[in-house]
N, C-alpha and C positions, 0 to 999 in steps of 0.2 A: 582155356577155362577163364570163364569172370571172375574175378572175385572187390567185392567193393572193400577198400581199405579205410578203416575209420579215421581218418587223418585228415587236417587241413592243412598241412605240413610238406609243401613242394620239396625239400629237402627228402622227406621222410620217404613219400610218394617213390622220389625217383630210385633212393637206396635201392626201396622194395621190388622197385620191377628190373633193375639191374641182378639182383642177386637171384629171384623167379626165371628171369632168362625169357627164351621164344615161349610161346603157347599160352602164356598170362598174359588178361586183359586187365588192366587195374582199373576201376574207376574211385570218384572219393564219395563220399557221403551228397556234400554241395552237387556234385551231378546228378544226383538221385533225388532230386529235390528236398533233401535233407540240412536244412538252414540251421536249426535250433541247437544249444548244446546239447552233450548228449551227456546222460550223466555218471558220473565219477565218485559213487557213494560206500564203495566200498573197505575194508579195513586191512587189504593185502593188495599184491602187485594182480596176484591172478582174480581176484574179487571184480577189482576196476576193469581189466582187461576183459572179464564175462560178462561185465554188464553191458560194455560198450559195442560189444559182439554180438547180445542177444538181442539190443537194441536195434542195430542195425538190421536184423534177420527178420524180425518181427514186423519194421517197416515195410524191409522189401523182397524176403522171402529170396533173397539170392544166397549165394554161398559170401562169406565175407569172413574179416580177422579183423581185432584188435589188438593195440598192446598197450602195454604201463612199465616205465620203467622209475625207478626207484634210487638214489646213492643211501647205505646203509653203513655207517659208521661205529664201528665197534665201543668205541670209548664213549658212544651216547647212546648205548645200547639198541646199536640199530637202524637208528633214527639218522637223516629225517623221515626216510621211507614214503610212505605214500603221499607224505606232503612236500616230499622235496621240491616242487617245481612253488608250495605257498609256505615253507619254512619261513620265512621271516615276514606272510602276509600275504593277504590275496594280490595284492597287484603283481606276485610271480616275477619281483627285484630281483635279476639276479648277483647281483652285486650285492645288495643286501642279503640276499639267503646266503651268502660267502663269508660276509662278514661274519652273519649272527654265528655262523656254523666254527670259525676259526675262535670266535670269542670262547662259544659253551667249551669247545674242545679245551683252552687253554684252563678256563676255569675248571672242569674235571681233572685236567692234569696239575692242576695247583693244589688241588684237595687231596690227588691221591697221594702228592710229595709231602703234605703236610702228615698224611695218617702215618707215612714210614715216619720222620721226624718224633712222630709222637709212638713209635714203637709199634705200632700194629702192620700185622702184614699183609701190606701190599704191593702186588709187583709193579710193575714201574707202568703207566699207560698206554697204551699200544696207538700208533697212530691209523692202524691197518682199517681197507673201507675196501667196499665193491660198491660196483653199480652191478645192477642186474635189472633183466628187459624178459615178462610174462607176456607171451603172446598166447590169444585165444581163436583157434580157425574154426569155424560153423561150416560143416559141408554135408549136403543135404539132411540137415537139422541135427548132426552129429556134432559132439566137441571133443577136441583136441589142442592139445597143451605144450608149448615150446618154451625152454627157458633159456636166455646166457647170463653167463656173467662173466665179468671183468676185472679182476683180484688188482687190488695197490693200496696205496696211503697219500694219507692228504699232509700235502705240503705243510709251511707254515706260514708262506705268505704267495700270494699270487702272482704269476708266471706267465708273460704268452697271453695274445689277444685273438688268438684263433679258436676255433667253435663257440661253444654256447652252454649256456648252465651253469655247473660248476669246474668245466675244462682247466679254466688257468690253477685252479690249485690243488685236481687229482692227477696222481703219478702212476700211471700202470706199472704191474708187477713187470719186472726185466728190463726196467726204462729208468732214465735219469731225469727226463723231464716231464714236462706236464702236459696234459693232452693238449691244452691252452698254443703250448711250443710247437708239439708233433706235428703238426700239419693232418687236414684231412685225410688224405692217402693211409697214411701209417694208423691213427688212429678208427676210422671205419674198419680196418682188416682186421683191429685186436677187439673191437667194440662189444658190447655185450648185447644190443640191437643186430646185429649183423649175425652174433653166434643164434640168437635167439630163431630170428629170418633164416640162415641158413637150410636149418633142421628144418622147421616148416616146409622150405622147400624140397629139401630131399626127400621127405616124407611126401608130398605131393609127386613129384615127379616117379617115384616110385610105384603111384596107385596104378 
């Protein structure tokens, strides 16, 4: 089966057709003659992910998938979510989207020690975050919805100069260090991209 993957992401690319296996052909957008961005207007992980899907299908009328994925931080309610990759600014810092993100967290956790201090309850701030990866598959004008996610907490300082985003200062659940440390191997197998891909693929291979 074809299927065009909306990524310009040779990383991303290869994960995908590792995990797809024999019988997928992947191509990207750029090979479809597909130059321009495509757009990301939405107000959730699976919103950006349909949009970027339906874009692609509507160009080129082939079967194809998008995804979005998000780090969602409890103690900032969630956030930074669909702007994680322009949290601290379109230029997509990510050294600075770490910083701003380790600053607010401190500062919420400064505010909530101040409201115990002053007698009101509150329990202590949680440092607990996920990332989670919405993939959207178009097959023969059908959609279909894949999610992972990847349960842990964010350090408090930064760790580890391997991957990318915000790696050096998230800790996967059952780990002591930072994806930043893990190494690609270990981190792709727990990844919330990879649980997301997976099931896509089963579900594909299953048709």
């Amino acid at each position: 089966m074809k299927l065009v993957f909306a990524t310009g992401n040779p990383g991303k690319l290869r994960e995908a057709a590792e995990i797809l296996g024999e019988g997928f052909e992947l191509v990207t957008p750029a090979e479809m003659g597909i130059t321009e961005d495509i757009p990301e207007t939405g107000n959730t992980l699976r919103a950006n992910s349909m949009q970027k899907a339906d874009y692609i299908y509507k160009k080129t009328g082939l079967n194809c998938f998008a995804d979005d994925s998000g780090l969602e931080v409890d103690i900032l309610g969630g956030a930074p979510g669909v702007q994680t990759a322009r949290y601290a600014g379109p230029e997509r810092d990510a050294d600075a989207n770490m910083d701003k993100l380790l600053t607010e967290m401190a500062r919420r956790e400064k505010e909530a020690a101040m409201a115990r201090t002053n007698g009101l309850s509150t329990g202590k701030a949680s440092r607990s975050a996920r990332f989670r990866t919405s993939v959207t598959l178009i097959v023969d004008g059908t959609h279909h919805f894949f999610d992972g996610i990847m349960e842990g907490h964010i350090a408090t300082e930064k760790a580890g100069d391997g991957g990318f985003g915000y790696d050096p200062i998230f800790i996967p659940e059952g780990y002591s260090q930072t994806n930043g440390q893990l190494g690609e191997e270990v981190k792709n197998r727990i990844s919330h991209r990879y649980k997301a891909l997976k099931a896509m693929a089963d579900y594909l291979k299953g048709q």
